[in-house]
N, C-alpha and C positions, 0 to 999 in steps of 0.2 A: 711474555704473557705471565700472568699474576696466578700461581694456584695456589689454595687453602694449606695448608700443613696438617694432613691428617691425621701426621704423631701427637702432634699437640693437644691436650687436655679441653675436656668441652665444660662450657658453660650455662646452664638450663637456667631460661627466664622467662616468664612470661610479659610481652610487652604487646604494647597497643601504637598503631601510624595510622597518621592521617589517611583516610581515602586516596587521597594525589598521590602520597610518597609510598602506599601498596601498589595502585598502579604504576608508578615507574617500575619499583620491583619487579613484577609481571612485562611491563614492556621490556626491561632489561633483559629479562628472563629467554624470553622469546626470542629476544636480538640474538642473543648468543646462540639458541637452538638453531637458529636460523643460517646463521654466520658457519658455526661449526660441526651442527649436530649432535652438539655434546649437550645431553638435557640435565641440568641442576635443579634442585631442589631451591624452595624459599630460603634456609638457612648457607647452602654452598652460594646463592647470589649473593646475599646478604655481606657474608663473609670476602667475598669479590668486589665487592664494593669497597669495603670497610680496607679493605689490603691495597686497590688502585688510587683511593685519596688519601693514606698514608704515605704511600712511595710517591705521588703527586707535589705534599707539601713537605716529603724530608729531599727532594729532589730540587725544588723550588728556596727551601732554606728554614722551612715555619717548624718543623719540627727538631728539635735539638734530639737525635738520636742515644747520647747518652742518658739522657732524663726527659723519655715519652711524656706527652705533655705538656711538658712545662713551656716551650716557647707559643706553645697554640694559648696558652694563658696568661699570658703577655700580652697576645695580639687581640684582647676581648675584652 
């Protein structure tokens, strides 16, 4: 299972998501509450997210872990 790094340094910004991709957010949210009873916050999903499609496409090959990004901008 994927958790946040809470020693790591936070980033404050305000952004804006489509309707759809706030509710998945929320659906996803709930899934987990659901699954494990562990309730997260918007930003602890978010961040869960952001951590399971990284290890997704560096596990997969898309991402060149020595220099983040750079193979996802290739493939675009």
């Amino acid at each position: 299972m994927i958790h946040t790094h809470s020693n790591e340094q936070l980033v404050f910004r305000q952004v804006a998501f489509p309707v759809s991709s706030f509710d998945y957010l929320k659906d996803y949210q709930r899934d987990i509450e659901r699954r494990t009873g562990e309730h997260l916050n918007n930003n602890q999903v978010l961040a869960r997210i952001l951590a399971e499609h990284k290890q997704t496409n560096e596990e997969s090959g898309l991402l060149n872990e020595d220099k983040p990004g750079e193979s996802l901008r290739k493939h675009h």
